[in-house]
N, C-alpha and C positions, 0 to 999 in steps of 0.2 A: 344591403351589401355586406354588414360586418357580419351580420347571420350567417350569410351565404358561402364567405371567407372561412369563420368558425365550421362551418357542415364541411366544409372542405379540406381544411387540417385535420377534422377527425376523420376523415373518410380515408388522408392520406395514412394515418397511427393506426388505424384499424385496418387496414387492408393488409393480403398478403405482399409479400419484400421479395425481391428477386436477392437481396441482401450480398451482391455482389459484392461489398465492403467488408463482411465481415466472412467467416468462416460458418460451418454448420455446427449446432449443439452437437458435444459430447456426450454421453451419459457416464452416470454410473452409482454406486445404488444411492449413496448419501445426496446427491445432486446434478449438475451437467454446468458444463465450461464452455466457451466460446471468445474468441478473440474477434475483435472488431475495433474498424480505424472510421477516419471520416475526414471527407477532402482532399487535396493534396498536398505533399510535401514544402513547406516554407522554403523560402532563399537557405537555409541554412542545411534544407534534407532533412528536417523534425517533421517526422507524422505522428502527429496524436491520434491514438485508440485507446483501449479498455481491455480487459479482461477480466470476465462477466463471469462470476462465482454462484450460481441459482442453487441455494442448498435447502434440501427437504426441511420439514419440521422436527426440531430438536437433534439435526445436525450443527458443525463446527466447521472452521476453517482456520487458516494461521497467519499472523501475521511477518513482516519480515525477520524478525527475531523472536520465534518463538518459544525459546527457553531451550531447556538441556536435550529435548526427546521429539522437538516439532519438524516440521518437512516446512521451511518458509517456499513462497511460492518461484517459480523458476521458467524464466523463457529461455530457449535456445535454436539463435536461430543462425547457426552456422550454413546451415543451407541453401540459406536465401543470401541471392547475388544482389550486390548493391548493400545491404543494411548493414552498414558497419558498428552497432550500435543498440541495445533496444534499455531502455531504463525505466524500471516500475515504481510505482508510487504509491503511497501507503493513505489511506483515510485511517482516524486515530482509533485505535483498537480498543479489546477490555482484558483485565485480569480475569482470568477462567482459571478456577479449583472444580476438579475432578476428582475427590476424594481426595488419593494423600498428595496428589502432584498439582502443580498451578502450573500454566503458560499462558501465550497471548496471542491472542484472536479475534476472532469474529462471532458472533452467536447469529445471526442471519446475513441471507445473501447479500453480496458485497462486488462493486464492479474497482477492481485497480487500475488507474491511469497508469497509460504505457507511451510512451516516444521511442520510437522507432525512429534512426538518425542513417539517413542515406548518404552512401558518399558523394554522389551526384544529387543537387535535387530536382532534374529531371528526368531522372532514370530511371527505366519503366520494370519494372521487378514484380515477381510473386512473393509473397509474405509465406514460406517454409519453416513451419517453431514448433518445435516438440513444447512441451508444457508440465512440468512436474510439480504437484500441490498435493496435501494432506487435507484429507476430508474427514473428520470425527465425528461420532456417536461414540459409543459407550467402549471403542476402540478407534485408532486410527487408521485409516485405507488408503495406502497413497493410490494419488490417481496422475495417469500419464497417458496423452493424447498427443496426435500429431493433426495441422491443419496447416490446410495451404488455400490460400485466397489472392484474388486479384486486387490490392489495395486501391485500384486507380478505377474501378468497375463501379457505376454508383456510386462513387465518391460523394453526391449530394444529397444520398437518404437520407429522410428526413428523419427514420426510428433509428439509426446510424447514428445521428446526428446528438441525437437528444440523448441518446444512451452513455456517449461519449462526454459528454456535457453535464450528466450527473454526475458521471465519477469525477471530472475534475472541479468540479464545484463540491464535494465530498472530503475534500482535501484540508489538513489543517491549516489555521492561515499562517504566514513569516510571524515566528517569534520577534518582541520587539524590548524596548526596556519596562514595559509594564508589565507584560504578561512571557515570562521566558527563562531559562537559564541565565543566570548572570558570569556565573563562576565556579572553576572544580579546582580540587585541590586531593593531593595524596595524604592521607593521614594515617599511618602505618599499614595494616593491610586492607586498607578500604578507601574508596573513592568519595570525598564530601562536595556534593553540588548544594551552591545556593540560587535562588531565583524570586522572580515576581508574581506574583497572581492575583486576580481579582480579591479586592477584601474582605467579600463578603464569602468564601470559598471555605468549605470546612474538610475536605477533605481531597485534595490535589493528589495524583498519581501521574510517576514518572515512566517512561516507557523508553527504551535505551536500543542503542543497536553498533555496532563494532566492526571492523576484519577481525579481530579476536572477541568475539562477543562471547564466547564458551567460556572464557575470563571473569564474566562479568555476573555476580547473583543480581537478584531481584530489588529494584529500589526497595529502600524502605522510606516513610515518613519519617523525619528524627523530632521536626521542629515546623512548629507554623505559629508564627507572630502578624499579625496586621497586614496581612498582604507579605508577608517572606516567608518563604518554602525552603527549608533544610532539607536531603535526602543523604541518606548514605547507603553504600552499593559495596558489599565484599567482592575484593578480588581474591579469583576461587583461585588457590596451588598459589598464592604467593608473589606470581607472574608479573610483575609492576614493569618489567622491562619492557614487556611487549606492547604497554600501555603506552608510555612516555612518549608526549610530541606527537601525540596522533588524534584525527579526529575522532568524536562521539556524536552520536548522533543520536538526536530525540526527540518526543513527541509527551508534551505534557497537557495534560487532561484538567480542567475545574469547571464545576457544576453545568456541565453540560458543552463548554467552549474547551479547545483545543490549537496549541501552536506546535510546530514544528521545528526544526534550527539545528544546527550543530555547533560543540565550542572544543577546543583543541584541551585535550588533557597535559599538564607541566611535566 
């Protein structure tokens, strides 16, 4: 019987999808795009889905803050009735040097958790989202699609399901007081964040993101003691006013783990 079970779930991942949940691959030369949900919407109008980045060999993509010249990725879905709402989510990225520029990214494919937030949550809607993302090789190609799907068609695919399921398992976990930012502070023109990390961690990277993130240079390393992480982070033009009393948001990296969080800057 557990064989027979087993032969049956695979028969279900290997077969063809009628994939009413999700929309059809895009192309385009660096790789193809696809959005895709799975289930119905919670008491609250939250549909969780994905948006599935399949990028060729020694292609690039970007993360939400990709530095001075990246295209971070973008839903829009004014056109769908009912979604009043859609918010993406980021798995922790890496620093990419391209010669003389760095930004942050992705170096292989990459699925984003998405929530889609209805205003009813029984309200039977088509998912209409244009979709704008940067796709790199040895230049960058934005790429822009549009897709329209019945979210509520298939709702219980199981390759829906699972696809949906990696990306939010993908995700960094809630920073806490061991592993996380503790505390920022203005120190003439630069931002100094302290935090926690694993003790045994030789080399922690910070990853930052803003409404004024164009503000913000590149963490650096300043300090690592025993498990505490110093970063400082130039504020570019001066700009401190548009800093103040607002959130930051980040994602710090060490040897291989990853937390997320944001802390209000003073």
């Amino acid at each position: 019987m557990i064989r027979a079970a087993y032969l049956t779930l695979a028969m279900l991942l290997m077969a063809p999808q009628a994939h009413g949940a999700s929309s059809q691959w895009q192309e385009s030369e660096g790789g193809s795009v696809r959005l895709v949900t799975v289930g119905l919407p919670d008491e609250d109008g939250r549909l969780r889905g994905a948006l599935e980045i399949s990028l060729k060999s020694g292609w690039k993509t970007y993360w939400r803050n990709p530095g001075a010249a990246g295209i971070p990725p973008q839903i829009d879905v004014s056109r769908s009735s009912h979604i009043r709402a859609v918010e993406v989510q980021y798995p922790a990225p890496e620093r990419i040097h391209d010669g003389e520029t760095q930004w942050t990214g992705y170096r292989q494919s990459v699925s984003l958790p998405v929530i889609f937030t209805l205003d009813q949550a029984n309200a039977a809607t088509l998912i209409d989202a244009d979709v704008f993302l940067g796709i790199c090789e040895t230049i960058c190609i934005p790429f822009q699609a549009s897709f329209t799907f019945d979210p509520g068609a298939d709702a219980d695919n199981v390759s829906d399901a699972l696809a949906v399921r990696r990306a939010f398992a993908s995700l960094p976990a809630p920073a806490d007081g061991t592993f996380g930012i503790a505390s920022v502070e203005k120190a003439g023109g630069a931002l100094v964040l302290e935090g926690k990390v694993p003790a045994s961690t030789l080399e922690p990277v910070l990853f930052l993101d803003h409404a004024h993130a164009h503000l913000l240079g590149t963490p650096r390393l300043e300090a690592l003691d025993e498990g505490t992480a110093r970063f400082v982070v130039e504020i570019l033009n001066g700009d401190v006013g548009k800093l103040e009393n607002s959130d930051l948001i980040y994602t710090l990296t060490a040897d291989g783990e990853a937390v997320s969080g944001d802390i209000e800057i003073p």
